[in-house]
C-alpha positions as CSV (number, residue, x, y, z in Angstrom):
1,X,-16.0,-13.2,-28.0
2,X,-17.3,-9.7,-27.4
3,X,-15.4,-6.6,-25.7
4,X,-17.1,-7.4,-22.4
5,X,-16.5,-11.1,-21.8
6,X,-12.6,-10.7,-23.2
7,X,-12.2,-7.9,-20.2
8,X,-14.2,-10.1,-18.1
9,X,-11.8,-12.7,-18.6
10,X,-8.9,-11.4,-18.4
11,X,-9.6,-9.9,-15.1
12,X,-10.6,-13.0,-13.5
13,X,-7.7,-14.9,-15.0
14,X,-5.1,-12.5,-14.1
15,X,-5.4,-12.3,-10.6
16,X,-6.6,-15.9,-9.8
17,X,-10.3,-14.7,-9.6
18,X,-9.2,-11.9,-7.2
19,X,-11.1,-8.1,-8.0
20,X,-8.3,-5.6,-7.4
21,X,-9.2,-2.9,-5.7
22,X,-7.0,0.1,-4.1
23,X,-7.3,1.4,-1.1
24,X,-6.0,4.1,0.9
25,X,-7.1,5.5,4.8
26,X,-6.1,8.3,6.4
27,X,-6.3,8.1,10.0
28,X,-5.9,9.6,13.6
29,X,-3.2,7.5,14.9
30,X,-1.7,3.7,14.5
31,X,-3.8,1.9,16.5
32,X,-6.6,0.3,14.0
33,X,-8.6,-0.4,17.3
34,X,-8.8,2.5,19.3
35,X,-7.9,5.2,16.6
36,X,-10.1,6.5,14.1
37,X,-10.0,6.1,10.9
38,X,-10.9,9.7,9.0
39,X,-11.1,9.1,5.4
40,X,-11.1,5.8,3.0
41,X,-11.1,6.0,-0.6
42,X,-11.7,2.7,-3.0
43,X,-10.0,3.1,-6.8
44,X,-11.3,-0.1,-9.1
45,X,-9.4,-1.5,-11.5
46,X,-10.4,-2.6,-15.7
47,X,-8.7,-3.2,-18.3
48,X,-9.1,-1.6,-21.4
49,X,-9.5,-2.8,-25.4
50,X,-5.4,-3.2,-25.7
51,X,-5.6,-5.3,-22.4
52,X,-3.4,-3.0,-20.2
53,X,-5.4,-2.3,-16.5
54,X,-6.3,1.2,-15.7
55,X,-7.7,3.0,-12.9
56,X,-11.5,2.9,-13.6
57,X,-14.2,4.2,-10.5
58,X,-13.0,6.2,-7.9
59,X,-15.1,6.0,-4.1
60,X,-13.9,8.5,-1.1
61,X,-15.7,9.5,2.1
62,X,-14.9,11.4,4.7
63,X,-15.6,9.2,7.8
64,X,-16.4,10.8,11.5
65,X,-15.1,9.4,14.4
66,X,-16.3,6.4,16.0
67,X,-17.7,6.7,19.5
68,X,-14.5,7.3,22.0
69,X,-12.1,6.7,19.0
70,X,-8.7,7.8,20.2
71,X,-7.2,11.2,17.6
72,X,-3.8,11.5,18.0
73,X,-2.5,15.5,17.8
74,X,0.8,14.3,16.2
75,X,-1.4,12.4,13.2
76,X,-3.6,14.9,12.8
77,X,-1.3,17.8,12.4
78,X,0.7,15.0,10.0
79,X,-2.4,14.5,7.4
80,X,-4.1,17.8,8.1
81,X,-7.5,16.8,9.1
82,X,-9.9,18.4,11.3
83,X,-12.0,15.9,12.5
84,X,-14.8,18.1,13.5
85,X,-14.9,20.8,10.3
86,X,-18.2,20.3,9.1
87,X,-17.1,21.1,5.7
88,X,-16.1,17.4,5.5
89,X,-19.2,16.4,4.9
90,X,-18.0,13.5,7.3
91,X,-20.8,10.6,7.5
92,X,-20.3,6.9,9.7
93,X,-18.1,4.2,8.9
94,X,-21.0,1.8,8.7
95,X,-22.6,4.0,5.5
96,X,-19.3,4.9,3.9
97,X,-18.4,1.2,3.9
98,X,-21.6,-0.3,3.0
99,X,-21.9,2.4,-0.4
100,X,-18.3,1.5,-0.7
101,X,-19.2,-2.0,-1.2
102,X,-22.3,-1.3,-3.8
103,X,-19.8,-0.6,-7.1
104,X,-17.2,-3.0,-5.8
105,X,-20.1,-6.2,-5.7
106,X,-21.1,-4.8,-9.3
107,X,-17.2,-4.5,-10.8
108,X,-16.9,-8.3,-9.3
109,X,-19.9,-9.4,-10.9
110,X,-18.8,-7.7,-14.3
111,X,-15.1,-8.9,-14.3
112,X,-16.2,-12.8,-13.4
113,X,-14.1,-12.5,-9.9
114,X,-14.9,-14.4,-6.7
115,X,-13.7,-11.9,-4.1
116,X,-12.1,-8.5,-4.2
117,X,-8.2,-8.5,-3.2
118,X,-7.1,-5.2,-1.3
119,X,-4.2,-3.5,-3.1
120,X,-2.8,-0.4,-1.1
121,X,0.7,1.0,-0.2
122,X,1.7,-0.5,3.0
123,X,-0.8,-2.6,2.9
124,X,-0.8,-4.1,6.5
125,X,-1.7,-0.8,8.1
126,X,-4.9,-0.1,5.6
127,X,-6.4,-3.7,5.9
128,X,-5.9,-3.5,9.8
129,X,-7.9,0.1,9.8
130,X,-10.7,-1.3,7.3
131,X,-10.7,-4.5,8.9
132,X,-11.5,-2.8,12.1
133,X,-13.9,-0.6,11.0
134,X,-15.7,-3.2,9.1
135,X,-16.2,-5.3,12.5
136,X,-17.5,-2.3,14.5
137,X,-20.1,-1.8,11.6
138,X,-21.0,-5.4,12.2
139,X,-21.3,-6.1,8.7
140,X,-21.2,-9.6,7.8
141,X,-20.9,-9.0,3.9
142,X,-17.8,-8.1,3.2
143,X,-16.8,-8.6,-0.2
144,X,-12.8,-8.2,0.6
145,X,-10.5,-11.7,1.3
146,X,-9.6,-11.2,4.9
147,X,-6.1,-11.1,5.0
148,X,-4.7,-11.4,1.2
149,X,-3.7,-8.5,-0.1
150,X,-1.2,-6.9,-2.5
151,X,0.8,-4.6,-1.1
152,X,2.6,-2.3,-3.7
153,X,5.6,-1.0,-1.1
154,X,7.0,-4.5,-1.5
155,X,6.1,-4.8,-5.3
156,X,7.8,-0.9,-6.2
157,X,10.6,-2.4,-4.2
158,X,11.2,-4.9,-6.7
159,X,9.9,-3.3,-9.7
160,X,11.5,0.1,-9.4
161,X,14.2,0.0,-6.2
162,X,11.7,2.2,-4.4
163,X,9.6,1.3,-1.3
164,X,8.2,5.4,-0.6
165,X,4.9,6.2,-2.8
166,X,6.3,9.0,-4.1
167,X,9.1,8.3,-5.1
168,X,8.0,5.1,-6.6
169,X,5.5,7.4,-8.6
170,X,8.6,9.2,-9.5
171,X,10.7,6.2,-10.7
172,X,7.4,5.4,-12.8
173,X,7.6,8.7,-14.4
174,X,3.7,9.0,-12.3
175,X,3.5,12.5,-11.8
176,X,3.3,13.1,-7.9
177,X,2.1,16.6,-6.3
178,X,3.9,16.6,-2.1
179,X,1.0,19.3,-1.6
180,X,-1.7,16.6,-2.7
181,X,-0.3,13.6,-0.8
182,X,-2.1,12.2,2.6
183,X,-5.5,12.3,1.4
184,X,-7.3,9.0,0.8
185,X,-8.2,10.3,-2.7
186,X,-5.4,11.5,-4.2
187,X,-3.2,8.6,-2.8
188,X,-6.0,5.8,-3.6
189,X,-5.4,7.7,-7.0
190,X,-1.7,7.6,-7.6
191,X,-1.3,3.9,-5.5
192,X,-3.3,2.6,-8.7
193,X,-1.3,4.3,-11.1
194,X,1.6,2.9,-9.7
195,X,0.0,-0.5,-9.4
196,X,-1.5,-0.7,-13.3
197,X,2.2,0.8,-14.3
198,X,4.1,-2.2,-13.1
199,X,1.5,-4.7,-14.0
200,X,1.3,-3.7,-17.4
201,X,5.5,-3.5,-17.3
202,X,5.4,-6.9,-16.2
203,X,3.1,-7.7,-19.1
204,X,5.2,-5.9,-21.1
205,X,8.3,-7.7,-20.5
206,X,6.9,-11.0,-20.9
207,X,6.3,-12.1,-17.2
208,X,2.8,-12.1,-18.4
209,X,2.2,-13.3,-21.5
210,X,-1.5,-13.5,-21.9
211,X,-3.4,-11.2,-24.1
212,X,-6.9,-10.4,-25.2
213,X,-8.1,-14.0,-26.8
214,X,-9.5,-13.1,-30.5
């Protein structure tokens, strides 16, 4: 069996024929339907020749505002963002998630996977912005399950004893820059650290015994 096919396979046997893929937002309040969502980035997954997953791809946009989305002063003095700077380079959510999806259909197609699974730190609260965002784009394609995701806040609980990101990237020995944090790259970034860390520890440990088949 060649290279490809045994990381093909492995992928789609690991994760039940899910496609991993990390997200993170960055937004302008809690509200998934009436605030907007300012940034989304997409890290995917692959595993390399030893079979351990690593961060591959990294996507990010900056998204503007939808039309009479809701910006909270509190959030946006939280994350930073000025909604309006046109240094962002900000474009809609409809584009940023449709260019999104381009690499994500090709990585599921490579890795022999049905459907991508979301994987982001407090999951709940990303899939509920995404979700959102994905219906006012009226996009019917959507290669993401609905509502399975896996959410590494619970799985750093158990892991590592730690439920914040950073200091779950801490207890990983990940390193972790404060002055970084709350943007959708650089967290999309570290949350699949974290996430390939304690899947390969698992491995490592013997939860998961499987291997690269010769």
């Amino acid at each position: 069996m060649s290279e490809t096919n045994q990381v093909s396979e492995l992928m789609s046997s690991r994760f039940r024929g899910y496609y991993p893929v990390v997200i993170d937002v960055e937004t302008a309040g809690f509200n998934a339907k009436t605030d907007a969502m300012l940034e989304i980035a997409a890290c995917l997954l692959t595993f390399d020749d030893a079979g351990q997953l690593v961060p591959s791809e990294t996507v990010h946009f900056h998204i503007e505002p939808f039309e009479g989305a809701n910006l909270e002063k509190a959030a946006l003095e939280f994350t930073g963002i000025d909604p309006y700077n046109p240094l962002r380079g900000a474009v809609g959510e409809e584009f940023a998630l449709k260019e999104m999806f381009r690499p994500i259909r090709k990585a599921l197609k490579a890795h022999g996977c049905n459907r991508a699974v979301m994987v982001a730190h407090n999951a709940a609260f990303d899939m509920s912005f995404f979700n959102a965002a994905v219906e006012r784009s009226g996009i019917k394609r959507n290669p993401f399950h609905p509502f399975v995701s896996f959410d590494t806040t619970s799985i750093s609980a158990v892991a590592l004893g730690q439920t914040v990101l950073a200091k779950a990237c801490e207890a990983a020995q990940i390193s972790f820059d404060n002055n970084e944090a709350h943007s959708a790259l650089y967290d999309s970034q570290k949350t699949a650290e974290l996430f390939c860390h304690i899947v390969n520890q698992w491995q490592a440990l013997g939860g998961w015994p499987m291997g690269l088949q010769e």
